[in-house]
C-alpha positions as CSV (number, residue, x, y, z in Angstrom):
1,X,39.9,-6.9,-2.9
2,X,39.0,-6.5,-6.4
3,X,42.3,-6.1,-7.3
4,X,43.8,-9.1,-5.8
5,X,46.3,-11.1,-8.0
6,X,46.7,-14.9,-7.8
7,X,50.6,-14.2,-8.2
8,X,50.7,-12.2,-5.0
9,X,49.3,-15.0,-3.2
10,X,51.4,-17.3,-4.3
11,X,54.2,-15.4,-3.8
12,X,53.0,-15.0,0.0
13,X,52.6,-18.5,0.4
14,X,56.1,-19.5,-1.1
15,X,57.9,-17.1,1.4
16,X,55.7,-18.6,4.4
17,X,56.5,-22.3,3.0
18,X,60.2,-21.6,2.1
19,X,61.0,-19.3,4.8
20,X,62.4,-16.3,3.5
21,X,62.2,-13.6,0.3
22,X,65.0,-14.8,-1.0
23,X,64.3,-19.1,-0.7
24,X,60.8,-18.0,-2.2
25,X,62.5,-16.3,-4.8
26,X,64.7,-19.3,-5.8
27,X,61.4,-21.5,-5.6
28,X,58.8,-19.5,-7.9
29,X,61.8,-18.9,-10.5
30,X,61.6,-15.1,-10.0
31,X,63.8,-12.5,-8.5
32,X,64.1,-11.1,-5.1
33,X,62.7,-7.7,-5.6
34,X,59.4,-9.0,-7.4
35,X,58.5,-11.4,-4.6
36,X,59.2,-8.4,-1.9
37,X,56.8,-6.0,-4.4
38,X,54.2,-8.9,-4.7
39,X,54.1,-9.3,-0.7
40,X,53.9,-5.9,-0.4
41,X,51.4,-5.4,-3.1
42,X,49.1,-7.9,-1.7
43,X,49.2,-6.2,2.4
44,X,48.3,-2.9,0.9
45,X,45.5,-4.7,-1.1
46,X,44.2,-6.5,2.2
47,X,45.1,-3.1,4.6
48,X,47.0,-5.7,6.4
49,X,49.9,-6.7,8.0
50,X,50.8,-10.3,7.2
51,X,54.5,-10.4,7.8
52,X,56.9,-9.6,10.3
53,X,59.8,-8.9,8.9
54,X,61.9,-7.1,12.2
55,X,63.7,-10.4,12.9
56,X,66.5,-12.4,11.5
57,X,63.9,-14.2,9.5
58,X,60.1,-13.1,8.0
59,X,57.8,-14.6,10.1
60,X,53.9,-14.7,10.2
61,X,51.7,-11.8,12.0
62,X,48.8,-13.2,14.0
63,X,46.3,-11.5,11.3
64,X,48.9,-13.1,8.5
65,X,48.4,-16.8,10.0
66,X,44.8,-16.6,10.0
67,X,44.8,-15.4,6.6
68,X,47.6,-17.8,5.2
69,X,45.6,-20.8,6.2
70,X,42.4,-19.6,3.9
71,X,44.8,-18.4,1.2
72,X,46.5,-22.1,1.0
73,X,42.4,-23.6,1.0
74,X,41.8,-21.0,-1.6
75,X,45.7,-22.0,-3.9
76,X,44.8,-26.0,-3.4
77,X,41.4,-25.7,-4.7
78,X,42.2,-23.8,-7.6
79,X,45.1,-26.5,-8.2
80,X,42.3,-28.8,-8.5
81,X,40.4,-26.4,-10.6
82,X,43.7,-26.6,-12.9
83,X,43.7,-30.0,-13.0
84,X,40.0,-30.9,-13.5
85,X,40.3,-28.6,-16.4
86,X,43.2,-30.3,-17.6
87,X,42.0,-33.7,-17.6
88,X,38.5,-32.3,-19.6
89,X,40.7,-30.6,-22.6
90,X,43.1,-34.6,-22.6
91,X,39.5,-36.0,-23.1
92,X,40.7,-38.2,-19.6
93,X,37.5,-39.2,-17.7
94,X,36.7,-37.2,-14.3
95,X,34.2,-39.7,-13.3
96,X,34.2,-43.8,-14.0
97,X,30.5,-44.8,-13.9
98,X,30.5,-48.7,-13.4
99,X,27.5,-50.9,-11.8
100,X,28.0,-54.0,-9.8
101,X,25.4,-56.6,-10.6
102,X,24.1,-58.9,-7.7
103,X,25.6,-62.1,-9.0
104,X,29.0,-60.6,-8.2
105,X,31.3,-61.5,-5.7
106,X,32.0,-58.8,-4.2
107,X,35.2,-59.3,-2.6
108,X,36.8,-59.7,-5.5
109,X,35.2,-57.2,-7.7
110,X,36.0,-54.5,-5.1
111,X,39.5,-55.6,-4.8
112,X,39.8,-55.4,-8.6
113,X,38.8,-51.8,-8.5
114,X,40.5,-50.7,-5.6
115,X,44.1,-52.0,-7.4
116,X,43.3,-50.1,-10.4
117,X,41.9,-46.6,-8.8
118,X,44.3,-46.6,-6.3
119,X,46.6,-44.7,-9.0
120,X,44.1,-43.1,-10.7
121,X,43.1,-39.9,-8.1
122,X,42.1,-37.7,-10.8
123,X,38.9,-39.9,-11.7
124,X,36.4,-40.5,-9.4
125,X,34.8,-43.7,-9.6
126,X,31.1,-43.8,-9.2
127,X,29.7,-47.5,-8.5
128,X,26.5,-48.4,-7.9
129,X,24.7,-51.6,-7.3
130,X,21.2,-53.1,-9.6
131,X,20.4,-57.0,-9.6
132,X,18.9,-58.7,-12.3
133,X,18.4,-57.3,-15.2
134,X,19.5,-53.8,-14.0
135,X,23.0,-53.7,-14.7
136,X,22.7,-54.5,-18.4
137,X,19.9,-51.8,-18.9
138,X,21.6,-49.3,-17.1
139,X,24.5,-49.9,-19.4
140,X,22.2,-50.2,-22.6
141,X,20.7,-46.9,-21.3
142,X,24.3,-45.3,-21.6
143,X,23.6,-44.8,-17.6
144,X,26.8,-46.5,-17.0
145,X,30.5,-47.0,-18.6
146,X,30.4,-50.6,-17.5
147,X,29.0,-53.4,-15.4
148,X,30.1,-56.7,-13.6
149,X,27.2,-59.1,-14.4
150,X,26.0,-62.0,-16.7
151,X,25.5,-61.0,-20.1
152,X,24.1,-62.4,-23.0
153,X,27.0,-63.4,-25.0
154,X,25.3,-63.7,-28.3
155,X,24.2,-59.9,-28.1
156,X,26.7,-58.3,-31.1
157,X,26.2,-54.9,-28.9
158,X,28.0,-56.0,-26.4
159,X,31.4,-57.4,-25.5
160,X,32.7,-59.0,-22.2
161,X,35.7,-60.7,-20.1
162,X,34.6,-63.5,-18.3
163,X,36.0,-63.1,-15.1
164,X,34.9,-66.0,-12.9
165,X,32.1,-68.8,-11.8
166,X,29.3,-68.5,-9.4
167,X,27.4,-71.6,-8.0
168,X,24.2,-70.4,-6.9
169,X,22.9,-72.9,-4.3
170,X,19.2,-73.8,-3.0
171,X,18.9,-73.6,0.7
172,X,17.0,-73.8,3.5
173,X,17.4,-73.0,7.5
174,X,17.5,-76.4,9.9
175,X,13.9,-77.3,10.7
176,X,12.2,-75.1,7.6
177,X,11.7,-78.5,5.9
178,X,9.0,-81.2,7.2
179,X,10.8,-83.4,4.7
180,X,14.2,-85.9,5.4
181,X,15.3,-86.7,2.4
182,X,16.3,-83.1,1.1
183,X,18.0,-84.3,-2.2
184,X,15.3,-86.0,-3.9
185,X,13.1,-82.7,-3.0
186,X,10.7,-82.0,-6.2
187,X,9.4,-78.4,-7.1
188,X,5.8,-79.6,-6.6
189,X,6.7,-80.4,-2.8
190,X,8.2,-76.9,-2.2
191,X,5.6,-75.0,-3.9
192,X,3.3,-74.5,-0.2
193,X,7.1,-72.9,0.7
194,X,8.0,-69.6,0.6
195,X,10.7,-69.0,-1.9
196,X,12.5,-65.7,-1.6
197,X,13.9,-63.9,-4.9
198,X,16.0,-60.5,-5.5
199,X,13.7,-57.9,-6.6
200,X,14.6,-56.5,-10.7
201,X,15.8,-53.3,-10.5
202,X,15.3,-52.5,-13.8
203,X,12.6,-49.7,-14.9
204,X,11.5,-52.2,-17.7
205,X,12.3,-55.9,-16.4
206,X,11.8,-58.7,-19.2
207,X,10.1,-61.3,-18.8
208,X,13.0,-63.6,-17.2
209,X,12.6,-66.4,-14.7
210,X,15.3,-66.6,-12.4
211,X,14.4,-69.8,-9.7
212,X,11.2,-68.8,-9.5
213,X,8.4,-71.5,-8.8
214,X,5.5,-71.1,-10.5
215,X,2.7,-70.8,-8.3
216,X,4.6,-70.5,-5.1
217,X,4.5,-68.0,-2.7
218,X,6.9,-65.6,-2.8
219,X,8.8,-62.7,-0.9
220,X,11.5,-60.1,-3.1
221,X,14.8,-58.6,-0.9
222,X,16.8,-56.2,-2.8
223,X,20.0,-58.2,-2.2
224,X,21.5,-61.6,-1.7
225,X,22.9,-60.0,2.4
226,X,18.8,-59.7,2.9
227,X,17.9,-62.7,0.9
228,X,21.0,-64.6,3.3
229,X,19.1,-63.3,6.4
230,X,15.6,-64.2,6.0
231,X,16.4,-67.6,5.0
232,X,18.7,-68.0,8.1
233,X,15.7,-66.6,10.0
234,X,13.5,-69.2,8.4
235,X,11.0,-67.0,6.6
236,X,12.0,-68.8,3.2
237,X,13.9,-70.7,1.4
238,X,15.6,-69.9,-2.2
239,X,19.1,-70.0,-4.2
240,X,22.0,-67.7,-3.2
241,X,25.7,-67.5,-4.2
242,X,28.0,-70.2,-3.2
243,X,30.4,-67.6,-2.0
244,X,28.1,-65.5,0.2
245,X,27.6,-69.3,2.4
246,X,30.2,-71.0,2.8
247,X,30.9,-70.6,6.4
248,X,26.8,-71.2,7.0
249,X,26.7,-74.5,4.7
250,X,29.8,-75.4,6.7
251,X,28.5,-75.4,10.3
252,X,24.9,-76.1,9.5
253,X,23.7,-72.9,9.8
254,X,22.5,-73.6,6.1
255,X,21.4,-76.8,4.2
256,X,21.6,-77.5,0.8
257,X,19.0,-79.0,-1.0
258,X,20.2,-79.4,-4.6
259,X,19.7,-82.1,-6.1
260,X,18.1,-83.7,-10.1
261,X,14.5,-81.9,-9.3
262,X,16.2,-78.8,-7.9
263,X,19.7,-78.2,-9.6
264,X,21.8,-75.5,-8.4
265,X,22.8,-73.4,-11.4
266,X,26.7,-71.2,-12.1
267,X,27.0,-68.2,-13.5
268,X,29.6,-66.1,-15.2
269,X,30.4,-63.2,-13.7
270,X,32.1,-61.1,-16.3
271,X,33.0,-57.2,-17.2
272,X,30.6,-55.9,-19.9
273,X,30.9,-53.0,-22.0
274,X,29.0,-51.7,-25.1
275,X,30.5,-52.6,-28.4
276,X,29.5,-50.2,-30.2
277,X,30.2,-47.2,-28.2
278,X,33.6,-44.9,-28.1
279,X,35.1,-45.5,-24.6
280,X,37.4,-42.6,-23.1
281,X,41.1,-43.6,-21.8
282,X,40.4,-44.5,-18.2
283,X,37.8,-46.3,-19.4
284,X,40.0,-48.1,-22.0
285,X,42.6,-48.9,-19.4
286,X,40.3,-50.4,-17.2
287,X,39.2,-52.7,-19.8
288,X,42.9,-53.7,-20.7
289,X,43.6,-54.1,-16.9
290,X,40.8,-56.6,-16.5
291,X,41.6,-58.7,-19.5
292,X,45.3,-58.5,-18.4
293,X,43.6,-60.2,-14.7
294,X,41.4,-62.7,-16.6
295,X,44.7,-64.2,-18.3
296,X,46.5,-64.4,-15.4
297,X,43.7,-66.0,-13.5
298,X,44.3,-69.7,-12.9
């Protein structure tokens, strides 16, 4: 086995897939002769028999169909071995690390990456999820190639396409409220409340305020889908994305209680990069794809 040659493989596998020496032949651009020698090479290699070659046409032994089936795993995985190597000496990204903040909308984010990736097999893209101030230290870390999130727009280290608005929206469940009038609610009055916030996934959070009542009590979710169910549930109230509750502000399910005291607040969602690193070509083209969506965007 020592001795086993790649081209007698393939040369094995070409006469299986093509049917005969001769279409083999006419496939690999070689003659007849060497694909008969290579075949014949590689049975006395293996102290097998793979081919039977007493009828009109070569056709597989039983030992030569078990052993075709590993030698086409083994011939596709070295492709890939090929290709990966390939696509490292280009300097083309294998993977695309990119984080989806927790202001997103999803939806649409997703769908933005699944158009782009869908012709791009040969990198993988790797997408995680951080809220807060996560994404934009995970990018500042050089932990990730990009993030969809708010950004600062005055930092010179970064640069971003704004690619849409999200309302955030206080709510409550039917009956969490003593109060009737829910628009002319003050902070002071929902301060005995609990408020429910999205837990900072970053290692070292800044000191931000995001909603949060000072002096309230409090309970942390790690996303907006949690956040969504315990205020459906009743076990708090707090702001979540206009997106994520429309159907539940629609039927009742959810009630609003923005108003002067408690504003609702929109963010921009937008693609972030950093400025002031190189970016490889996947990456590049990702970036022009997104600005080429934000100009078409109504």
């Amino acid at each position: 086995m020592d001795g086993l040659k790649l081209h007698d493989l393939r040369c094995f596998d070409a006469v299986v897939t093509q049917g005969s020496f001769q279409a083999a032949a006419a496939a690999l651009n070689r003659t007849h002769p060497s694909v008969f020698a290579a075949v014949a090479r590689l049975e006395t290699q293996l102290g097998l028999t793979l081919l039977d070659r007493g009828g009109y046409r070569v056709s597989l032994t039983d030992e030569g169909r078990h052993f075709h089936a590993r030698a086409r795993l083994a011939l596709r995985e070295l492709e890939h071995l090929q290709t990966y190597a390939g696509q490292l000496a280009s300097g083309e990204e294998t993977i695309l690390r990119v984080v989806m903040g927790d202001v997103c909308p999803r939806p649409r984010i997703l769908g933005l990456l699944s158009r782009f990736f869908a012709d791009r097999i040969r990198t993988r893209l790797h997408l995680e999820y951080e809220a807060i101030s996560g994404p934009v230290e995970r990018l500042m870390d050089a932990e990730a190639d990009l993030i969809f999130h708010r950004a600062n727009p005055s930092d010179p280290r970064l640069e971003r396409i704004d690619l849409c608005e999200v309302a955030f929206v206080p709510v409550v469940a039917p009956g969490f409220l003593p109060f009737q009038d829910t628009r002319e609610i003050t902070p002071e009055a929902m301060r005995p409340f609990t408020q429910c916030v999205i837990r900072d996934t970053a290692r070292r959070p800044p000191a931000e305020n995001f909603f949060v009542l000072d002096g309230a009590h409090s309970c942390s979710t790690p996303d907006h889908m949690m956040k969504k169910e315990l205020i459906l549930h009743g076990l708090a109230w707090g702001h979540l994305p206009e997106w994520l509750i429309e159907d539940e502000l629609r039927d009742g399910r959810l009630i609003s209680i923005a108003g002067r005291h408690i504003p609702g607040r929109t963010e921009t969602v937008a693609a972030v990069r950093r400025r002031d690193r190189p970016h490889g070509p996947v990456a590049e083209a990702l970036w022009i794809y997104l600005e080429k969506q934000e100009r078409a965007a109504p």
